[in-house]
C-alpha positions as CSV (number, residue, x, y, z in Angstrom):
1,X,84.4,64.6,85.7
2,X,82.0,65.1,88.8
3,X,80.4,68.5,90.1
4,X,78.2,68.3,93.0
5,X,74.9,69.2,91.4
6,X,74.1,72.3,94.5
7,X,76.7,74.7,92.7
8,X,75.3,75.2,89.3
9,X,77.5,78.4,88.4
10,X,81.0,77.2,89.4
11,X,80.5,73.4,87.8
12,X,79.4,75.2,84.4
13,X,82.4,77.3,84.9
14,X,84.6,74.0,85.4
15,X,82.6,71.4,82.9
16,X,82.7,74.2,80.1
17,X,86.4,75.5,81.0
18,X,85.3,79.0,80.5
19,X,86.1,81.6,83.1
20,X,84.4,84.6,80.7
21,X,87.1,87.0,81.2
22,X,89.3,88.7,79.1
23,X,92.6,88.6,81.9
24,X,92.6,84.8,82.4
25,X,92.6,81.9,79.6
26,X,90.2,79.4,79.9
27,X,91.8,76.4,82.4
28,X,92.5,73.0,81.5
29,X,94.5,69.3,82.3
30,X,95.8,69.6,78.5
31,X,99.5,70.7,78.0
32,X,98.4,71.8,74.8
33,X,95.6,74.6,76.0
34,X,99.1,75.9,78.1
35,X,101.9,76.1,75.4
36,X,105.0,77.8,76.5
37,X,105.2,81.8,77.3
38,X,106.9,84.2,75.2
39,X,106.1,86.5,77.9
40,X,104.1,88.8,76.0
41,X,101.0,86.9,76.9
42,X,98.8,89.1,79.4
43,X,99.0,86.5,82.3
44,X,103.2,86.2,82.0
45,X,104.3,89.8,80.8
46,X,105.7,90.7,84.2
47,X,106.8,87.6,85.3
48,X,110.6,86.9,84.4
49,X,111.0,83.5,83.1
50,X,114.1,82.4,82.6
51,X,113.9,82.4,86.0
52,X,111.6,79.7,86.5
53,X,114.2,77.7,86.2
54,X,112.3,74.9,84.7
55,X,109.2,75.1,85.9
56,X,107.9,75.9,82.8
57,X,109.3,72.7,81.9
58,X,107.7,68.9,81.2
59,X,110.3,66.9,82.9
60,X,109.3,64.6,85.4
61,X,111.0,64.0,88.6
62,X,110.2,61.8,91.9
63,X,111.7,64.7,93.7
64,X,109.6,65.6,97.4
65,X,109.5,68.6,99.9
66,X,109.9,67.0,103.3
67,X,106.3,66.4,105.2
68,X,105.4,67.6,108.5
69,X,102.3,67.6,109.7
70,X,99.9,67.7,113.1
71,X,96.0,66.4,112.3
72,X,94.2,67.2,114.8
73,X,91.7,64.5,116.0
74,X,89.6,63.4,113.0
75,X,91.3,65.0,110.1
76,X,92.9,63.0,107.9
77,X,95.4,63.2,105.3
78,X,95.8,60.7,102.5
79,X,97.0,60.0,98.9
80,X,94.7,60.0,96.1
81,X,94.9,59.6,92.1
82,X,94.9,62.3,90.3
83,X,91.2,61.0,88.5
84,X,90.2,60.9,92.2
85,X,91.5,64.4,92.9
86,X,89.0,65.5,89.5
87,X,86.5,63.5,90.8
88,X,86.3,65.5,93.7
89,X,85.8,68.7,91.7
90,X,89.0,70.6,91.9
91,X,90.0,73.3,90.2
92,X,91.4,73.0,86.2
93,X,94.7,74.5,85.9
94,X,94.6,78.1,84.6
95,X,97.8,77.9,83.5
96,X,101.3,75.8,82.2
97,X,102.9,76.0,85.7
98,X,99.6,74.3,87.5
99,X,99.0,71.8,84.3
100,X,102.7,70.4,84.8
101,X,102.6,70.0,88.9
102,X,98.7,68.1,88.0
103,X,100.5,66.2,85.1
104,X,104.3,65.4,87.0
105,X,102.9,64.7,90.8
106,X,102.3,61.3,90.5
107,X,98.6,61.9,92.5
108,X,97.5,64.2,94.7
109,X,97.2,64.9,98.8
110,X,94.1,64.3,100.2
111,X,93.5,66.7,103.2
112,X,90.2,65.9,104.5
113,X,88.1,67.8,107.7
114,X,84.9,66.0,108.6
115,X,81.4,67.6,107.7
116,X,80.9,69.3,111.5
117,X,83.7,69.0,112.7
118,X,85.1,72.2,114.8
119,X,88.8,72.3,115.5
120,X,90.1,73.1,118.7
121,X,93.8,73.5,117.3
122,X,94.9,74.4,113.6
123,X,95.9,71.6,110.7
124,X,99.6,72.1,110.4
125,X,101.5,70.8,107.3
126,X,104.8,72.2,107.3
127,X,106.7,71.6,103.8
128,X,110.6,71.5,103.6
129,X,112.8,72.0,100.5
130,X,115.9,69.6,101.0
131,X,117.7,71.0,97.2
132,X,117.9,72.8,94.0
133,X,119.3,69.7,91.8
134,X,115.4,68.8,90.7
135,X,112.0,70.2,90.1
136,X,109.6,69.2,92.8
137,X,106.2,69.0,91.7
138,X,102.9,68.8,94.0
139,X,98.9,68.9,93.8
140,X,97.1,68.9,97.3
141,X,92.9,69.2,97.8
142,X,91.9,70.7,101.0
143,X,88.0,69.3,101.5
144,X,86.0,71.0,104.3
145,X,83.2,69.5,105.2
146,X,79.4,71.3,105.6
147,X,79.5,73.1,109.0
148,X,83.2,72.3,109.8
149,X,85.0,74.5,111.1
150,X,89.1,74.9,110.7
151,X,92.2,76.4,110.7
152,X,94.7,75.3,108.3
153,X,97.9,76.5,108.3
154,X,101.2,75.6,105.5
155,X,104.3,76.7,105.5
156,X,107.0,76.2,102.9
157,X,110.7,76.5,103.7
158,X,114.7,75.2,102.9
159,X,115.2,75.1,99.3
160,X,113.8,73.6,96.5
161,X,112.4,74.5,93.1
162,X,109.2,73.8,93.5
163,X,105.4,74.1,91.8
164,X,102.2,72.7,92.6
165,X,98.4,72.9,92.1
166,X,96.2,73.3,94.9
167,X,92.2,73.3,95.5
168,X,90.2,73.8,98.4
169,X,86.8,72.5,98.8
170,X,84.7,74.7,101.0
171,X,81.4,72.9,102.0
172,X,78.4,74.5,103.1
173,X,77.9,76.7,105.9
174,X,81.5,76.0,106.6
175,X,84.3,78.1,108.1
176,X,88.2,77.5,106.8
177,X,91.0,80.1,107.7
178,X,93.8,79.0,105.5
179,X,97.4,80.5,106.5
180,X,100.4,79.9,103.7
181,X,103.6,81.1,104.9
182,X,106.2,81.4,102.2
183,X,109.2,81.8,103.9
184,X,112.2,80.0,101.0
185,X,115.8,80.2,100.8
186,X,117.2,82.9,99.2
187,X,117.9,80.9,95.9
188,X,114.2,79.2,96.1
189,X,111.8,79.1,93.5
190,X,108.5,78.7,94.3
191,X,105.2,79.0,92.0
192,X,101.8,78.0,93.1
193,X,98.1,77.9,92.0
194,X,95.3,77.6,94.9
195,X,91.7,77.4,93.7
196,X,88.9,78.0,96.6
197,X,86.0,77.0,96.0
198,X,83.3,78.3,99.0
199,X,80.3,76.7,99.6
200,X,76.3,78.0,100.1
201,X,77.1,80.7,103.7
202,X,80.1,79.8,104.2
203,X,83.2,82.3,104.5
204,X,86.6,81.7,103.9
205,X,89.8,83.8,105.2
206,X,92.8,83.0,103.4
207,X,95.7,84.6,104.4
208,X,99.5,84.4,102.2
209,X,102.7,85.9,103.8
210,X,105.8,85.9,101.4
211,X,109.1,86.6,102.8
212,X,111.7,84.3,101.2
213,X,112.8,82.9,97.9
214,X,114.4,84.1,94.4
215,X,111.0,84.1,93.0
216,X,107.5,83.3,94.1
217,X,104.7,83.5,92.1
218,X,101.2,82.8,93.0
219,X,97.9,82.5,91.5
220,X,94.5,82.5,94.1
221,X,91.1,81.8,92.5
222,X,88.0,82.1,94.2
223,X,84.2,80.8,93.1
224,X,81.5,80.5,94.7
225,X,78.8,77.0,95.0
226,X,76.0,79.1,96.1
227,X,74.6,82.4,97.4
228,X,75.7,83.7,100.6
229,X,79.6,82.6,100.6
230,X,81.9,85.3,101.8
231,X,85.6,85.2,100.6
232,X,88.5,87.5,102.5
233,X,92.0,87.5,100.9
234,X,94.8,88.7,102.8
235,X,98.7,89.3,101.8
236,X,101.8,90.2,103.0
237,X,105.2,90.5,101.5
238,X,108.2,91.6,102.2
239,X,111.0,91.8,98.7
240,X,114.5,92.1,99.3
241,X,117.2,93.1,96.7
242,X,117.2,91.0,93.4
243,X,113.7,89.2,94.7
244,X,110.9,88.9,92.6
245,X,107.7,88.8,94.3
246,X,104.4,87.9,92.0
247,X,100.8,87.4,93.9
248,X,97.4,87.4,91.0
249,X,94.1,87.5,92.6
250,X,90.9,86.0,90.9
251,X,87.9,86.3,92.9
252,X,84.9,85.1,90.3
253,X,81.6,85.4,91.4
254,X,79.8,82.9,90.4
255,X,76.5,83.1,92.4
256,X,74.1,85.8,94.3
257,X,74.6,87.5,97.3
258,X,78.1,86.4,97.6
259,X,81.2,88.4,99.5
260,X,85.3,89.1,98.2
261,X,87.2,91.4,99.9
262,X,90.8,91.6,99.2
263,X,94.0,93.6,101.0
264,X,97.4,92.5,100.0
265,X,100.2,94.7,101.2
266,X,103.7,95.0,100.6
267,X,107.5,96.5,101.2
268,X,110.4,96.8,99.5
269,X,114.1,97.5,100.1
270,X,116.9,96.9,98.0
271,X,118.4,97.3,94.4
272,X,116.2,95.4,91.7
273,X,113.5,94.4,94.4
274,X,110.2,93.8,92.5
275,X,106.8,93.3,93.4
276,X,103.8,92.2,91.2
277,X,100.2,92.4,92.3
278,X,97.4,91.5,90.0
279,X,93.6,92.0,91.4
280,X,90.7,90.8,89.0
281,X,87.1,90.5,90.0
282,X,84.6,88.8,87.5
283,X,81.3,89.8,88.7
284,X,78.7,87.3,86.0
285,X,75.5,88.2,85.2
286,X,74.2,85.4,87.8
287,X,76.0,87.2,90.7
288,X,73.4,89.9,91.7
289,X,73.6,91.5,94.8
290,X,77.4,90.6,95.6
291,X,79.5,93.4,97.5
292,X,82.9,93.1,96.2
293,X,86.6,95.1,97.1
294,X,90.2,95.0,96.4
295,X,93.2,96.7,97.8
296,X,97.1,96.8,97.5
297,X,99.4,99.0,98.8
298,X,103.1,99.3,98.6
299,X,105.5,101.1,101.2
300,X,109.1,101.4,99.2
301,X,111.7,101.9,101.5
302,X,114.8,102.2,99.3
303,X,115.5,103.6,96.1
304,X,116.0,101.0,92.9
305,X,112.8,99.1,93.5
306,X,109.7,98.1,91.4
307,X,106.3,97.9,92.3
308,X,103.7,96.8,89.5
309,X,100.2,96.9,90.8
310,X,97.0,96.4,88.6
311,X,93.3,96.1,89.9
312,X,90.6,94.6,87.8
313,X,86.8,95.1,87.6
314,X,84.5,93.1,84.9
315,X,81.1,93.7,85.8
316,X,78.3,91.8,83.8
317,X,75.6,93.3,85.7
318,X,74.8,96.1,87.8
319,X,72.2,94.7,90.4
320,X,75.2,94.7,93.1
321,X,75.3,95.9,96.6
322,X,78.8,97.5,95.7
323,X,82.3,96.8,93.9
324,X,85.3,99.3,94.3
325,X,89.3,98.8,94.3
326,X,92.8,100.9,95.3
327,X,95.9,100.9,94.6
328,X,98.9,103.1,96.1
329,X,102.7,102.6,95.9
330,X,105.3,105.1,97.9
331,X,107.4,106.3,100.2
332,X,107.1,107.2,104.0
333,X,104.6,109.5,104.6
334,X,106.3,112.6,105.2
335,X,103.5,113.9,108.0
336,X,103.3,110.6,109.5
337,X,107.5,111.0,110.0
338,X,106.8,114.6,110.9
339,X,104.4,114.1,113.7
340,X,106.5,111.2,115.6
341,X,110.2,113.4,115.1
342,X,108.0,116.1,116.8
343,X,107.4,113.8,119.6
344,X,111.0,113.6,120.5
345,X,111.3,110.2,118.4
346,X,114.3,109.6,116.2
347,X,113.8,109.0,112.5
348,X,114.9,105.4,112.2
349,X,112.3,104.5,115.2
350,X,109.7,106.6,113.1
351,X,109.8,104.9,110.4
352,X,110.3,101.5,112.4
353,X,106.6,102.5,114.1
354,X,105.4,103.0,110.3
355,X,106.3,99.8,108.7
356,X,104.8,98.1,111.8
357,X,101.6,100.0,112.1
358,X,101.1,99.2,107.9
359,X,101.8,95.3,108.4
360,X,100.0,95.0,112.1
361,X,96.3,95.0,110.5
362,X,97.1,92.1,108.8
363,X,99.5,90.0,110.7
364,X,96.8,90.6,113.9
365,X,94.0,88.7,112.1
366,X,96.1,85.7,111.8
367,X,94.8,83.7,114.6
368,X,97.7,81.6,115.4
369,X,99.6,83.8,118.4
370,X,102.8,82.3,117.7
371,X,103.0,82.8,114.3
372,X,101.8,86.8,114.5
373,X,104.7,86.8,116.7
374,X,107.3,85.3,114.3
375,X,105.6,87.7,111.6
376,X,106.4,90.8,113.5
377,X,110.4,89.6,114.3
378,X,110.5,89.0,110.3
379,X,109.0,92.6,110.2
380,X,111.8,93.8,112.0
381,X,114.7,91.6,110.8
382,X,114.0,92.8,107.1
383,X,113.8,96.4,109.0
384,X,117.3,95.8,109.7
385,X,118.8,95.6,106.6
386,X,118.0,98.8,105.2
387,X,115.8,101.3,107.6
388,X,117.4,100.5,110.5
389,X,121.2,100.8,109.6
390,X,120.5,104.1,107.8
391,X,121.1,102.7,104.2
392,X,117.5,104.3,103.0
């Protein structure tokens, strides 16, 4: 396989296949290096799999999500082979659900932004589920030229069982926002690995909002081609009764001077809502002078829910400009409640204000008006259910 020879950490990391850290098995194309979970495994022990619903699965199946999509001027999107997608330099699959959508998708998605380039308008590639009768499986590489820069935005909706591997080539001095929107069908399942890979000064926001679907589970990886690349990971999610809602976090720092900062944050309402978040960071023994941070928080809004959160620090040297995580799960905050009742404002418009002033942070750095817009009436429709109609 090829490696560009300027990111010497991150191609050892893919040529060798090992990642160095004790949360994550080392990736791979072969089946083999992914037999199936038992659910004891440290990467699957929260994740229920019987409901996978065969994802898990090696059945093949020329089953497709519905493409939309508006390229700007320039950007192009073509099909590829899946030795052309390694060629490239993607990312190995860290796990069985990636391995199968690389094995079963017939090629790969070739999303391409000229070197230079600066978009005016965002990439839109909106993704439709048309049924639940077959797996859909799908591999996509996002490749961002030096200098370019872009806004990318996907969204996934209708139904569909779906599962796919996808990489994203940051080039130098480039600057990528990437917006997923996860917004299934109620009886959707939907599991996804995205691998970015961020170039010498370049920086990176990727942003993930999960609202819909039986079960969504998500793996981001982040490395780094040279010194000076600056990751930010963002999250959202919202879990309704029943849903299960999985997002895992690797941000590996694979070269000097580099930047992850990470703040996923999430609600829940409803009996048997559950929400996993996993946070790693792998700072190597390469990776001096990084600054590094993670945070989750969780705002439960109804009794009978579930929120598993676990941050990670592995820290090979200690010539770092700083590495720190949180972690908080609960209810309303009482003096937050207090101070707005006091004001002459009634409780279920308090804690409306609440739940909007946790997720407004986040849905404001979005960048695309009308989709912080549509972000905030989701805010409020899920508000609806519960904290509005006095069911808390």
């Amino acid at each position: 396989m090829t490696v560009i020879d300027e990111t010497p950490a991150a191609a050892r990391a893919v040529e060798t296949g090992k990642v160095s850290s004790h949360l994550h098995p080392e990736p791979s194309y072969d089946l083999a290096a992914h037999p199936e979970p038992t659910g004891r495994e440290e990467i699957w022990r929260f994740t229920p799999l019987k409901r996978l619903r065969g994802l898990l699965e090696d059945v093949p199946s020329d089953a497709h999500l519905e493409w939309q999509t508006q390229l700007p001027a320039g950007v192009t999107l073509t099909p590829i082979s899946a030795e052309e997608a390694r060629d490239l330099g993607e990312f190995l699959p860290f796990d069985r659900l990636a391995a199968l959508a690389v094995a079963n998708a017939g090629g790969a998605m070739l999303l391409d932004v000229p070197a230079e380039t600066e978009l005016d308008e965002p990439v839109r590639i909106d993704l439709t589920g048309t049924g639940l009768d077959q797996v859909v499986w799908g591999h996509l590489v996002v490749r961002v030229g030096r200098f370019a820069k872009a806004t990318v935005l996907v969204e996934h909706s209708g139904a569909a069982r779906y599962s796919h591997a996808t990489s994203v080539l940051v080039g130098d001095g480039a600057q990528l926002d990437l917006v997923t929107v996860n917004d299934w069908s109620d009886d959707s399942v939907h599991a996804g690995q995205v691998g970015i890979r961020v170039g010498r000064d370049a920086r990176v926001r990727a942003s993930e909002f999960t609202i819909g679907g039986d079960l969504v589970r998500t793996s981001t990886n982040v490395e780094y081609a040279g010194p000076g690349g600056d990751a930010e990971l963002l999250g959202l999610y919202f879990a309704d009764a029943g849903q299960h809602i999985e997002h895992r976090l690797f941000a590996d720092h694979t070269a000097p001077k580099t930047k992850s900062n990470v703040v996923y944050k999430g609600a829940l309402q409803g009996e048997g809502a559950h929400t996993v978040w996993i946070g790693n960071v792998l700072i190597r023994k390469v990776a001096e002078g990084i600054e590094t941070y993670e945070e989750n928080r969780n705002l439960v809004l109804t009794d009978g829910c579930q929120a598993d959160s676990v941050p990670n620090l592995e820290i090979e040297t200690g010539e770092i400009e700083g590495a720190g995580h949180a972690s908080a799960t609960g209810r309303f905050d009482d003096e937050q409640l207090f101070y707005l009742r006091s004001r002459g404002i009634s409780e279920g418009e308090a804690r409306r204000l609440v739940v909007h002033g946790f997720f407004n942070d986040l849905i404001r750095r979005v960048g695309v008006p009308e989709l912080e817009e549509r972000l905030r009436a989701v805010v409020e429709s899920e508000l609806e259910r519960h904290v509005l109609s006095g069911t808390v």
